[in-house]
C-alpha positions as CSV (number, residue, x, y, z in Angstrom):
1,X,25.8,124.8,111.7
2,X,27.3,127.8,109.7
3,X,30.0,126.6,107.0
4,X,33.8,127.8,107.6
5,X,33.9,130.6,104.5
6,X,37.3,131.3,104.7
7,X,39.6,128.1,106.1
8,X,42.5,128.3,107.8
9,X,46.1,128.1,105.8
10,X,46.3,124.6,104.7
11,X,50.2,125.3,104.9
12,X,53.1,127.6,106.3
13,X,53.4,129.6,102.9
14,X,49.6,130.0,102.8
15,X,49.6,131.8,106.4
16,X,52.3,134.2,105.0
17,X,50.2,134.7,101.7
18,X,46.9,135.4,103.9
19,X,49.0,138.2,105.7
20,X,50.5,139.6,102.7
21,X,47.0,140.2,101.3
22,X,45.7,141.9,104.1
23,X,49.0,144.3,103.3
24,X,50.8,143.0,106.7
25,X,54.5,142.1,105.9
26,X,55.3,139.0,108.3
27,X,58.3,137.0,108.4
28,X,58.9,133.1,108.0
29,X,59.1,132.9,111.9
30,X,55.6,134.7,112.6
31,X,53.8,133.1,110.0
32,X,55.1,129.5,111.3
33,X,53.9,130.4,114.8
34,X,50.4,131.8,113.4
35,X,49.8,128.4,111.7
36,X,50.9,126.2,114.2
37,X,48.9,128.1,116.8
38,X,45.6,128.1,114.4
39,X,46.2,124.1,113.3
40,X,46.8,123.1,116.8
41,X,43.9,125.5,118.6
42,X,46.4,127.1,120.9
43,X,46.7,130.7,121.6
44,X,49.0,132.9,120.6
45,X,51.1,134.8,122.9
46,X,52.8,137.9,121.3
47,X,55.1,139.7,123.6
48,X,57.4,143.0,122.2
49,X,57.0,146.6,122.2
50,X,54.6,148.9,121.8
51,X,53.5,149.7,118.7
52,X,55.3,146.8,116.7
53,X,52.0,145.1,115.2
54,X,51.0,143.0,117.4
55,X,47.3,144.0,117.5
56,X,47.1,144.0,114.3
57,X,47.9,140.6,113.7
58,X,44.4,139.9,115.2
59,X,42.6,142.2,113.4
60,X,44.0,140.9,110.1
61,X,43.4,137.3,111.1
62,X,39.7,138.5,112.2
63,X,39.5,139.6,108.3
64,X,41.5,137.8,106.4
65,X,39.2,134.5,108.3
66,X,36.4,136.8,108.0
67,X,35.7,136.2,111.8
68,X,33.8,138.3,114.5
69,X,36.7,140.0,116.7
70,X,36.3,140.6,120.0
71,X,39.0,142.7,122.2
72,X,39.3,142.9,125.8
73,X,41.5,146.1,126.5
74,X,43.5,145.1,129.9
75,X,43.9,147.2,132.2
76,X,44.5,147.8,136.4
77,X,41.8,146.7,137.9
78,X,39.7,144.4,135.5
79,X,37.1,142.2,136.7
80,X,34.9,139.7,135.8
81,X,31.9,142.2,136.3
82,X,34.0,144.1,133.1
83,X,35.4,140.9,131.7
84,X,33.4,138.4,131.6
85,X,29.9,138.9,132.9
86,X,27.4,140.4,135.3
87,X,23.4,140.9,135.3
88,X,21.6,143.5,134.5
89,X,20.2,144.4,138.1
90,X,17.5,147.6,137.0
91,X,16.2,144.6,134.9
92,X,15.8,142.3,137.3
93,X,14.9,144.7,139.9
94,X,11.9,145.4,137.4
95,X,11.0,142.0,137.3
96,X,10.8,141.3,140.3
97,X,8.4,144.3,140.6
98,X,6.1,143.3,138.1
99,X,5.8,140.1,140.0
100,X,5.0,141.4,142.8
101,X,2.1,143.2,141.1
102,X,0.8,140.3,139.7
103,X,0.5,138.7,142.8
104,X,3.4,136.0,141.4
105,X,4.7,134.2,145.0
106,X,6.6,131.3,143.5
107,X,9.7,132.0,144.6
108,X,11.9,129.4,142.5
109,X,10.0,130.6,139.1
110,X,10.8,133.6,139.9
111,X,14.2,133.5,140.5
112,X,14.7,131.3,137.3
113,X,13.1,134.1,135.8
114,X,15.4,137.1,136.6
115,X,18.4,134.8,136.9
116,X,18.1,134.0,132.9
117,X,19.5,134.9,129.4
118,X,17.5,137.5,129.3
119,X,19.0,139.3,132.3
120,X,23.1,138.2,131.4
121,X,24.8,141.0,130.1
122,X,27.7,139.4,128.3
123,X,31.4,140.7,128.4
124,X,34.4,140.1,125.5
125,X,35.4,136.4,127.4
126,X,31.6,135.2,127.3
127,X,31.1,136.5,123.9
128,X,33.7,134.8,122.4
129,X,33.2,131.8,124.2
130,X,29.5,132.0,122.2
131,X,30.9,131.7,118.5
132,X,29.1,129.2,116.2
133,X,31.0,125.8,115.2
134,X,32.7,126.9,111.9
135,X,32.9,130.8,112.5
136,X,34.7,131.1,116.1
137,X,35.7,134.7,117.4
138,X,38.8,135.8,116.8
139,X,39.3,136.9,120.9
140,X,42.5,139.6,121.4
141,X,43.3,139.6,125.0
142,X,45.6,143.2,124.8
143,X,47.7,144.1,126.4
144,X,47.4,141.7,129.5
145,X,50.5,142.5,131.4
146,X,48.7,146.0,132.2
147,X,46.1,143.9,134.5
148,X,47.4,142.4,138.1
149,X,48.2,138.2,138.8
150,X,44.7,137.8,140.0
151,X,43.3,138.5,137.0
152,X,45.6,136.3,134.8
153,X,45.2,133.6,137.2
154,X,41.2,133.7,136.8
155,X,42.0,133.6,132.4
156,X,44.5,130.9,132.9
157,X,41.2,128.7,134.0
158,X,39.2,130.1,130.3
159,X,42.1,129.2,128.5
160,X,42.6,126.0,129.4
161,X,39.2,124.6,129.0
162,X,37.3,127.5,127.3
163,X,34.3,127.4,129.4
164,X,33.3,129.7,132.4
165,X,31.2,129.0,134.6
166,X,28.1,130.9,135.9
167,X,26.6,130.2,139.4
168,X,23.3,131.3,138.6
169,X,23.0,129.8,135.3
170,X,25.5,126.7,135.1
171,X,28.9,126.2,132.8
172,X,28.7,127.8,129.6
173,X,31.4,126.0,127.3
174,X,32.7,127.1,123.8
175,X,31.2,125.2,120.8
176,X,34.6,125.7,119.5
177,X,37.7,127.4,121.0
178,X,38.0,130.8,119.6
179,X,41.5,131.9,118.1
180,X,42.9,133.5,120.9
181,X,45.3,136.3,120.5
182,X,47.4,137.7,123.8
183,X,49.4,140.4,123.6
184,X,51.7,142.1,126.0
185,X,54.4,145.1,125.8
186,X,56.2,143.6,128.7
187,X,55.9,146.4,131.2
188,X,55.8,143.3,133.7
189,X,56.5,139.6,133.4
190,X,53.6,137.3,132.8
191,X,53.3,134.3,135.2
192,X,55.0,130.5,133.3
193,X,51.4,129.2,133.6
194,X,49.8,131.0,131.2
195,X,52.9,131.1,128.9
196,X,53.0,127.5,129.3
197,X,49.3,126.9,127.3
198,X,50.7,129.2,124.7
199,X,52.4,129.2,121.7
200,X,54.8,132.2,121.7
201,X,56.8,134.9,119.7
202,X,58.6,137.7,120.4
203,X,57.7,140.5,117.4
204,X,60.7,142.8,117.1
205,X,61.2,145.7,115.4
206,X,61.3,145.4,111.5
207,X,64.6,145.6,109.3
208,X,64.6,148.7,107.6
209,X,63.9,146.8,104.6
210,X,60.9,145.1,105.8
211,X,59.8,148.8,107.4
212,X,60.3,150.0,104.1
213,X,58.0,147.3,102.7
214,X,55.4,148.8,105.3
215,X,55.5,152.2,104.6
216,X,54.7,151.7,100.8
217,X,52.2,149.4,102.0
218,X,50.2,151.6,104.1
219,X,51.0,154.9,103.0
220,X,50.7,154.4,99.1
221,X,51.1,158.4,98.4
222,X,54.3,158.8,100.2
223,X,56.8,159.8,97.7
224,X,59.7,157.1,97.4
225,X,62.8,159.0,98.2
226,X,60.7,160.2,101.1
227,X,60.0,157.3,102.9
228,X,63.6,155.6,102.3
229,X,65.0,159.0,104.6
230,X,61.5,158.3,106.9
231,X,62.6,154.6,107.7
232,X,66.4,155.6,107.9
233,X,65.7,158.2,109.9
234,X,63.4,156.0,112.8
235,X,65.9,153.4,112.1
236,X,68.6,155.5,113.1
237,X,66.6,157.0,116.2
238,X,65.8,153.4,117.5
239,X,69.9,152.9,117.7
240,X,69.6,156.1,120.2
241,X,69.0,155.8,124.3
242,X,65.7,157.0,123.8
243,X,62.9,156.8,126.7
244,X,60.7,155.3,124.2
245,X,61.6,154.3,120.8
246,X,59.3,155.0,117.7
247,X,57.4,151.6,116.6
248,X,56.0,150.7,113.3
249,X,53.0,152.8,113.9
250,X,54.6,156.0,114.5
251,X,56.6,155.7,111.6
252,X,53.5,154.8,109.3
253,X,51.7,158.2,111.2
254,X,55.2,160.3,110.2
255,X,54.9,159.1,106.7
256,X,51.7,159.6,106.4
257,X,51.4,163.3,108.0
258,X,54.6,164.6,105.9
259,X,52.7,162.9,102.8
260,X,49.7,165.5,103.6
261,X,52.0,168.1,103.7
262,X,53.1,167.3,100.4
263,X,56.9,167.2,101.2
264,X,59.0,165.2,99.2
265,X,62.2,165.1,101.1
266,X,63.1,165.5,104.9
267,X,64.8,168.7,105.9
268,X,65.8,170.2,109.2
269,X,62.6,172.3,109.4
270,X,60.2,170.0,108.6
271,X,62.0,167.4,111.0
272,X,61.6,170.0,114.0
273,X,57.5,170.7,113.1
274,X,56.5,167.2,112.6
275,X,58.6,165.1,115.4
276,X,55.6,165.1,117.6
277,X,54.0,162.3,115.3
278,X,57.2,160.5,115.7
279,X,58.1,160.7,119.4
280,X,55.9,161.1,122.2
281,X,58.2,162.5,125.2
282,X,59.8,166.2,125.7
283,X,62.9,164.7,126.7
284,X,63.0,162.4,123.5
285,X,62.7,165.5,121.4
286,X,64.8,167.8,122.7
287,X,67.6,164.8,122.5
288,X,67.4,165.7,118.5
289,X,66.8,169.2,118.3
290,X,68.8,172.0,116.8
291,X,72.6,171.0,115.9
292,X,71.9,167.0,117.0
293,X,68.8,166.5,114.9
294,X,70.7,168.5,111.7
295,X,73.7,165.9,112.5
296,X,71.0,162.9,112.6
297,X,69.6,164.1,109.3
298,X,72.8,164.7,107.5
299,X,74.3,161.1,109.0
300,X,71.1,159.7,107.2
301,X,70.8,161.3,104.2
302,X,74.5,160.7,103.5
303,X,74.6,156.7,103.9
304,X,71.2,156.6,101.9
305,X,73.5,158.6,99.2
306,X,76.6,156.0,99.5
307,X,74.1,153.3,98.7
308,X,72.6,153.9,95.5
């Protein structure tokens, strides 16, 4: 049995301290939800929009635990076959083949043969349902309102018993329950049952103080007037009827491209040639071009003025 390397938080402040070092700026409220749902063994189901951190909160756990993680990216028409499991058939098919030629006629043998390990091709749910005692997966289920109710009614079974089972080969059941992260951008709802076997939280979009936080974070070079008008500005854009708002990530990809450019301010120009990293729809952009955009800019550079 392999020995836990890195524990989980003992306590509430140690959750937000294991985020903190992975350079991931959480709040009280997330970091209270992450403990209870790694003490407890539930998972954790993170709904909000795209591009808020959700994800990531996996793939920091994944490190900061120094656990295997496994993602299974949702999407119309998942299967088992792409989910779970299926068999490698050329394999068998060879098998089968080579018995032949060897004049093997035991039926059962051989069908113990080409229905074995050997011949399971395992998807993200088997694999982490594999995970030593000690060193579980951490398993991201993204983005799972993007598959249909059949499928969620088929991983509302995994979930609450962490085992799946194989006709061929028998029930194969998790030495340990793997941390299980969900996440979903709430493009539809997802069905009571599953919510019911999780423990939940809504991630919003940052403060602009916490967003600030972020930026310097992630994007160490950015010069510090320059992100101050960077998380004003996406703050101010996110107050706008937009067809889709900015998230976190755009903003860290707008700091980070205008950082390669070496600008050290925002200014109408460089606004209007580097927008595209920011918003990802014509009609978003041509909301805040020309005399609007100049107007946004001004509005933002003047209330970062008044409060110095």
């Amino acid at each position: 049995m392999m020995s836990i390397q890195n524990p989980v938080p003992a306590t509430i402040d140690a959750t937000l301290e294991m985020l903190t070092s992975e350079d991931y700026v959480a709040g009280r409220a997330l970091a209270t939800v992450l403990f209870l749902s790694l003490r407890m063994q539930r998972p954790l189901f993170l709904e909000g929009e795209a591009g808020v951190g959700k994800t990531e909160i996996a793939k920091v756990l994944a490190k900061a635990l120094d656990r295997p993680l496994i993602r299974l990216q949702c999407y119309e028409g998942l299967d088992v076959a792409s989910a779970v499991y299926e068999w490698n058939y050329p394999a068998q098919m060879l098998e089968i083949r080579l018995a032949e030629a060897t004049g093997e006629d035991d039926k059962s043998a051989i069908e113990r043969s080409i229905f074995s390990e050997k011949h399971l091709i395992r998807r993200p749910v088997l694999q982490a349902l594999g995970g030593v005692a000690g060193r579980a997966p951490v398993f991201l289920i993204d983005e799972l309102d993007r598959t249909d109710e059949a499928f969620e009614a088929f991983l509302l079974e995994i979930l609450s018993d962490y085992q799946v089972t194989i006709p061929e080969l028998g029930t194969i059941k998790a030495e340990e329950p793997p941390i299980v992260i969900i996440t979903s951008n709430r493009t539809r709802e997802i069905h009571d049952a599953l919510k019911r076997r999780c423990l939940y939280h809504w991630v919003d979009y940052p403060t602009a103080d916490v967003e600030l936080e972020i930026v310097r974070r992630k994007v160490p070079g950015c010069h510090a007037e320059l992100s101050r008008q960077v998380v004003a500005y996406v703050q101010h854009l996110r107050q706008m009827d937009l067809f889709k708002s900015p998230g976190v990530a755009e903003t860290i990809d707008w700091a980070t491209a205008l950082t390669e450019l070496d600008r050290l301010a925002l200014d109408p120009e460089t606004v209007s040639d580097t927008i595209g990293t920011l918003l990802k729809y014509q009609d978003d952009i041509a909301r805040i071009e020309g005399s609007a955009g100049r107007e946004l800019l001004a509005e933002v550079k003047a209330e970062l003025a008044a409060s110095v």
